[in-house]
FIMIRO-404318 format. One record per residue (C-alpha): z, y, x. Coordinates in pm, whole numbers, padded with zeros to 5 digits, always signed. Layout:
ZYX;...
! end
This chain:
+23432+09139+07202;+23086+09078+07077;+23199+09022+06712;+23453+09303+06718;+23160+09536+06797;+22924+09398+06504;+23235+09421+06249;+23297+09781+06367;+22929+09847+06348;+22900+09699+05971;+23164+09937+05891;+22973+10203+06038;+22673+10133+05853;+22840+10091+05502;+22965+10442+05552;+22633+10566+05480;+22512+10301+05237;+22345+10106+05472;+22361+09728+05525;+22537+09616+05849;+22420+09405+06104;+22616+09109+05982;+22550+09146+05612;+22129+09154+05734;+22195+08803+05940;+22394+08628+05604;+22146+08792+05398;+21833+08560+05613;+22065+08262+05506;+21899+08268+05190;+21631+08507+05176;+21323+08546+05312;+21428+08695+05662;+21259+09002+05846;+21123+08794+06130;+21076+08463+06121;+20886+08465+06507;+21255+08587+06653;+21457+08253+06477;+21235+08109+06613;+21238+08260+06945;+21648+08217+06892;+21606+07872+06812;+21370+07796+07128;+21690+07963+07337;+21890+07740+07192;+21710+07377+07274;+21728+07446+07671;+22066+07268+07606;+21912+06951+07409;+21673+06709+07568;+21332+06621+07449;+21413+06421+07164;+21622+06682+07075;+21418+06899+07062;+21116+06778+06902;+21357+06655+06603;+21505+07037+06573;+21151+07175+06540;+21048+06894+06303;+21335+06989+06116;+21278+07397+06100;+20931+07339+06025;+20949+07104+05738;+21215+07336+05545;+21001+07577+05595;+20727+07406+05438;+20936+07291+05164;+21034+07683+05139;+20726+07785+05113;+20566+07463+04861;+20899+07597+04655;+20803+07926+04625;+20425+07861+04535;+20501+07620+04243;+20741+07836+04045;+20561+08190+04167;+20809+08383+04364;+20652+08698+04552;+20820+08759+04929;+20839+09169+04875;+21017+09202+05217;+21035+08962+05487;+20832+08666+05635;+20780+08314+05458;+20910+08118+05756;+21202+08135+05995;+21476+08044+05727;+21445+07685+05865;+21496+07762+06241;+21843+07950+06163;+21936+07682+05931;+21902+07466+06235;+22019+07685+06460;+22346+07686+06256;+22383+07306+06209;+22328+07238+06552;+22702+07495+06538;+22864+07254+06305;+22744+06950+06499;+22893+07113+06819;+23228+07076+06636;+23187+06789+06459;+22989+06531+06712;+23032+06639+07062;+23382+06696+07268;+23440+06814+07613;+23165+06996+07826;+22901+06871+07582;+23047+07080+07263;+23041+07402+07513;+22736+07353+07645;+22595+07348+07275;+22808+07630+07162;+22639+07839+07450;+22273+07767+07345;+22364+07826+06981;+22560+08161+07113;+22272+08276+07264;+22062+08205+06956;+22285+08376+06765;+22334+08669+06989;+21957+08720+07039;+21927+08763+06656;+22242+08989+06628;+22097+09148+06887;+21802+09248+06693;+21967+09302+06382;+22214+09539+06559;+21931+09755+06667;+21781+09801+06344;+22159+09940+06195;+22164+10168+06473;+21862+10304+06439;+21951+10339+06097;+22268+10575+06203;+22089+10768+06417;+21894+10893+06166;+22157+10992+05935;+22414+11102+06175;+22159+11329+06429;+22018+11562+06190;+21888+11762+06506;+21645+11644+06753;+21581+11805+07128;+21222+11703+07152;+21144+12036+07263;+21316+12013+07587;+21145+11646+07677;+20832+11762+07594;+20884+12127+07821;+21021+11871+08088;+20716+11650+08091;+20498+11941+08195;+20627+11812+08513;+20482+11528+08461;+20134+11653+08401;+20231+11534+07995;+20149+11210+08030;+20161+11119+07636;+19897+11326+07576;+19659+11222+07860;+19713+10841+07732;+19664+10944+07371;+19323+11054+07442;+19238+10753+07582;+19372+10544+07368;+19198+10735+07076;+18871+10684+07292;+18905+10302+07358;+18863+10264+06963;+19005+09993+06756;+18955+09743+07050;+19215+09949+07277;+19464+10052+07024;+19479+09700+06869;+19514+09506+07182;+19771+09754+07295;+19962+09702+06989;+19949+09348+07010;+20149+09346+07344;+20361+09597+07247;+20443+09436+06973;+20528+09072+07097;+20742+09178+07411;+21016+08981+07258;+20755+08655+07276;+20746+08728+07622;+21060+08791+07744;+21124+08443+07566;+20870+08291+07788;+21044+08453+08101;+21390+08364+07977;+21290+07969+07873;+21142+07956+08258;+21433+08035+08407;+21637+07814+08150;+21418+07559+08187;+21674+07285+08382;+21999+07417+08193;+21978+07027+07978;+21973+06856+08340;+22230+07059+08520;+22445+07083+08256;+22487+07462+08309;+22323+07820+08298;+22187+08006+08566;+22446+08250+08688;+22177+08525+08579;+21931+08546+08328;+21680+08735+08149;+21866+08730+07811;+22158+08907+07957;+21994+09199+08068;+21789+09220+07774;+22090+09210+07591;+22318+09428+07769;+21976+09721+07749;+21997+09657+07332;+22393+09725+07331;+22400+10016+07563;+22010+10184+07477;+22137+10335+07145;+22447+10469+07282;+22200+10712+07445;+22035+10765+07137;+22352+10920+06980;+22378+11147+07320;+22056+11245+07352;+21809+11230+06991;+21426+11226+07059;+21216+11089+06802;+20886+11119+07013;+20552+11329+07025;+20397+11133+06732;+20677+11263+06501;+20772+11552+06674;+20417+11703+06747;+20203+11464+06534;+20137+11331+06204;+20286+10997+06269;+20167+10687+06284;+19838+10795+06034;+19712+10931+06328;+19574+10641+06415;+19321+10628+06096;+18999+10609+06280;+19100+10348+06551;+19380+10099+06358;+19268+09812+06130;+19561+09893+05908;+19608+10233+05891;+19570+10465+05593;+19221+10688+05583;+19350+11023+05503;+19621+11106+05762;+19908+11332+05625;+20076+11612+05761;+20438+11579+05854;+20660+11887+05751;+20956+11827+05991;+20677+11824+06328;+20735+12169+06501;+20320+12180+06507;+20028+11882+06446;+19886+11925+06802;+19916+11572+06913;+19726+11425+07166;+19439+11702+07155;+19613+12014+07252;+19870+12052+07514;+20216+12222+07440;+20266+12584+07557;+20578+12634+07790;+20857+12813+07570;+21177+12837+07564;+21261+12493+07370;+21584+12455+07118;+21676+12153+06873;+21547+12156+06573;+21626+11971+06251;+21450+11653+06114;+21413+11433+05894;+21644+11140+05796;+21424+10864+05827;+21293+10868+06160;+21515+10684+06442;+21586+10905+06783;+21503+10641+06983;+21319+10823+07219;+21598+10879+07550;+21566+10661+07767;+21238+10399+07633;+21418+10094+07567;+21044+09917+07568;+21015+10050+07877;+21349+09931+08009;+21252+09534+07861;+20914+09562+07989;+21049+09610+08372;+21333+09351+08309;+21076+09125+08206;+20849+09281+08550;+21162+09157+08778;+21282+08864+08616;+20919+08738+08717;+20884+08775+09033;+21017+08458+09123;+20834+08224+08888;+20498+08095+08908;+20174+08281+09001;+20060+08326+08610;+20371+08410+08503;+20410+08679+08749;+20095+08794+08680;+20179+08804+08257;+20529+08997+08324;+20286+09267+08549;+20057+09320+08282;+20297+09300+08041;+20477+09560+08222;+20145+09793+08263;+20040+09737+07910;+20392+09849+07785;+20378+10167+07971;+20066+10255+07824;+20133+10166+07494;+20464+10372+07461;+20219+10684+07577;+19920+10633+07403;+20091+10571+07047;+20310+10898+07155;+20647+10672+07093;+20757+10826+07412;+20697+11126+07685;+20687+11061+07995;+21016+11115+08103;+21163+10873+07852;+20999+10647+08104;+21127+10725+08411;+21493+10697+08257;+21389+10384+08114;+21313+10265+08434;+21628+10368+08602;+21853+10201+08319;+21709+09900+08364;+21755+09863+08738;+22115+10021+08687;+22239+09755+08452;+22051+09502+08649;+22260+09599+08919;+22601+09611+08778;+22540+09228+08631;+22411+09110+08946;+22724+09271+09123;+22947+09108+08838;+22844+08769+08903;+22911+08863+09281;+23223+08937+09262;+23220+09331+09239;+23021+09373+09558;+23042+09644+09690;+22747+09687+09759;+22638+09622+09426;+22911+09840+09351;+22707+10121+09559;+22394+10076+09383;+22543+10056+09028;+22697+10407+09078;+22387+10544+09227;+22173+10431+08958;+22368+10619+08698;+22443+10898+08888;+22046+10922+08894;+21985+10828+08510;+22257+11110+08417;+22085+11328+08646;+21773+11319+08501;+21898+11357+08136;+22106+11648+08249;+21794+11811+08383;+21585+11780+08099;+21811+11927+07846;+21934+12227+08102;+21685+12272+08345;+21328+12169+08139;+21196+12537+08187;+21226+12502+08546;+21053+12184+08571;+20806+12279+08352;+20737+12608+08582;+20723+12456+08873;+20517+12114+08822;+20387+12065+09188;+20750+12037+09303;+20963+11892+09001;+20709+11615+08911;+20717+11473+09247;+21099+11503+09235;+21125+11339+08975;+20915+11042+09069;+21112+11053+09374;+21444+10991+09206;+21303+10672+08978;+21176+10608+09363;+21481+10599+09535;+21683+10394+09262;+21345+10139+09275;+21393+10109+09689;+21760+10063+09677;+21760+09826+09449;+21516+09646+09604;+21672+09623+09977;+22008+09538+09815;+21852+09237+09574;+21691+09108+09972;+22007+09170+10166;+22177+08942+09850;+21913+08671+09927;+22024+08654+10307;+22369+08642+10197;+22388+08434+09842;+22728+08492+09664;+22974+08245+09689;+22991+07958+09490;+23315+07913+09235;+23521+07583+09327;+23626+07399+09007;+24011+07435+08978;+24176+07163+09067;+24346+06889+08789;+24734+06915+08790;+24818+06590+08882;+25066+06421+08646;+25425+06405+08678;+25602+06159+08781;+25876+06008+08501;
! end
């Protein structure tokens, strides 16, 4: 199923010129790839399956064809335009460690391997996938509805540009250490996720639930959204994009210019005025990857999939969690109620793979339906009903909150009435016994 949807998304892209997902990951075979921290993130994924010899010999060998990459490159001059110097060596590993799954091991050792190389390999499609449709939903949503987010987040006392003006205040020492965590939240879900994969080479087997499926599952279905609902954000939208950030960024560009498609250049300093919103056309470079914050929705898997691991851990996947929140507000990637929808995706799709591995509970079942009732609630209110919520603040922001609330609080009693009742375990089929000649 997974490689059905990457071929039918390649073909997407090459409709409008654009390189698919699978032509970007054969592409890193050779070339300098876009980001050599997630092969090796991938590659990290993939030794919970070996042991520590294993291990250290896989890195050894990523690193020193790296090096060898890189000593190549410096003696006969070639310039890396695009792309990192390093991470070539990890998928080259990552893939041999494929052909040594068919060629060396038999039985439950050649799946176990083709699982952590799966899940190397899906973390990069993953990525890669993303980026193409991104890429579409540039070229194929010509109009954006920012207009009704941003009347809807008057509800919300407009967060985005509350947190912009503080971010702006903090200096380069806020805006730099807020972009380094938003930034790296694929570091630290891999953290999380090699935690809880930690004794997959002892047992033999993966946890029945993990932190890589849900961040997974919120990359597949996230841009879906996108195509329903196009937001590019109040940076774009309202802003001057990202040179906004002149006077508090190390790397940004001095003179910050103006943005034609931006319906005005008013943020963060001055609020927008209640009117009657309507979509409006923009530009073909910008993604709409506004409804719901994906971010957001990684940040709070990364928030739950914490709570049961160590004291500093839990603490990281808070803060990681706060930090995130702020970030997507103060750099104006995202209004307010991108948030809250964020938030109820994640605990939505949480639910319906914790009720999968259960069996369809119904319970879970319950939950799973609730959760997107809610989510489609919300989105249906802020494209038909933003007016009203932007009118009446003092009622519709607390509702709102409410909703995220109630999705929060159910899925909290259901994950503790699960704990008092753990799912039951899957018996091994029995062997046919042979036949008697």
């Amino acid at each position: 199923m997974a490689l059905g949807f990457l071929i039918a998304l390649e073909f997407a892209a090459r409709r409008y010129g654009l390189p698919g997902p699978l032509t970007n990951q054969a592409r890193e075979v050779i070339f300098a790839p876009k980001s050599g921290g997630l092969l090796y993130a991938g590659m990290a994924l993939m030794m919970v399956v070996l042991n520590w010899r294993q291990r250290f010999i896989s890195l050894g060998v990523a690193v020193g064809i790296d090096l060898v990459i890189v000593a190549v490159r410096w003696v006969f001059d070639l310039k890396i335009t695009e792309g990192h110097p390093y991470g070539t060596g990890a998928l080259w590993v990552i893939l041999a460690h494929a052909v040594i799954a068919f060629t060396r091991r038999t039985g439950g050792e050649r799946v176990l391997l083709l699982k952590g190389v799966g899940l190397a390999l899906l973390l990069v499609a993953g990525r890669k996938t993303g980026d193409t449709w991104l890429l579409i939903t540039s070229k194929t949503r010509p109009t954006v509805l920012d207009q009704y987010v941003a009347t809807a987040d008057h509800a919300l006392g407009n967060p985005s540009w509350l947190v912009g003006r503080i971010v702006t205040a903090s200096g380069p020492v806020g805006f730099n250490l807020l972009d380094f965590v938003y930034g790296q939240l694929a570091v630290a879900a891999v953290i999380a996720a090699l935690y809880q994969l930690r004794n997959v080479a002892t047992e033999r087997r993966f946890p029945r639930h993990h932190l890589v499926r849900t961040f997974l599952v919120i990359g597949l279905l996230g841009p879906a959204i996108y195509m329903i609902y196009p937001v590019v954000g109040p940076l774009y939208a309202y802003g001057t994009g990202n040179a906004h950030w002149a006077d508090v960024s190390f790397w940004a560009p001095e003179s910050p210019p103006t943005t034609p498609w931006a319906v005005a250049t008013i943020w963060p300093d001055t609020m927008p005025s209640i009117s009657t919103p309507q979509p409006f056309s923009f530009d073909e470079i910008t993604p709409r990857n506004c409804m719901p914050s994906l971010h957001t929705a990684w940040a709070t898997a990364i928030f739950l999939h914490t709570r049961k691991s160590p004291r500093a851990l839990r603490w990281a996947g808070t803060v990681w969690l706060v930090a995130t929140l702020a970030a997507t507000l103060g750099f104006g990637y995202h209004y307010g109620a991108d948030l809250i929808a964020g938030v109820v995706f994640t605990l939505t799709i949480e639910a319906g793979l914790r009720t999968y591995d259960r069996g369809r509970d119904r319970t879970g079942l319950r939950l799973t339906a609730y959760g997107a009732t809610v989510f489609t609630a919300l989105l249906l209110s802020y494209r038909f009903l933003s007016v009203e919520l932007a009118e009446h603040p003092w009622v519709s922001g607390p509702l709102l909150l409410l909703a995220m609330a109630s999705v929060i609080y159910a899925y909290v009693q259901t994950l503790a009435a699960w704990e008092r009742t753990p799912a039951p375990v899957k018996q091994p089929e029995p062997e046919p016994e042979p036949e008697l000649i």
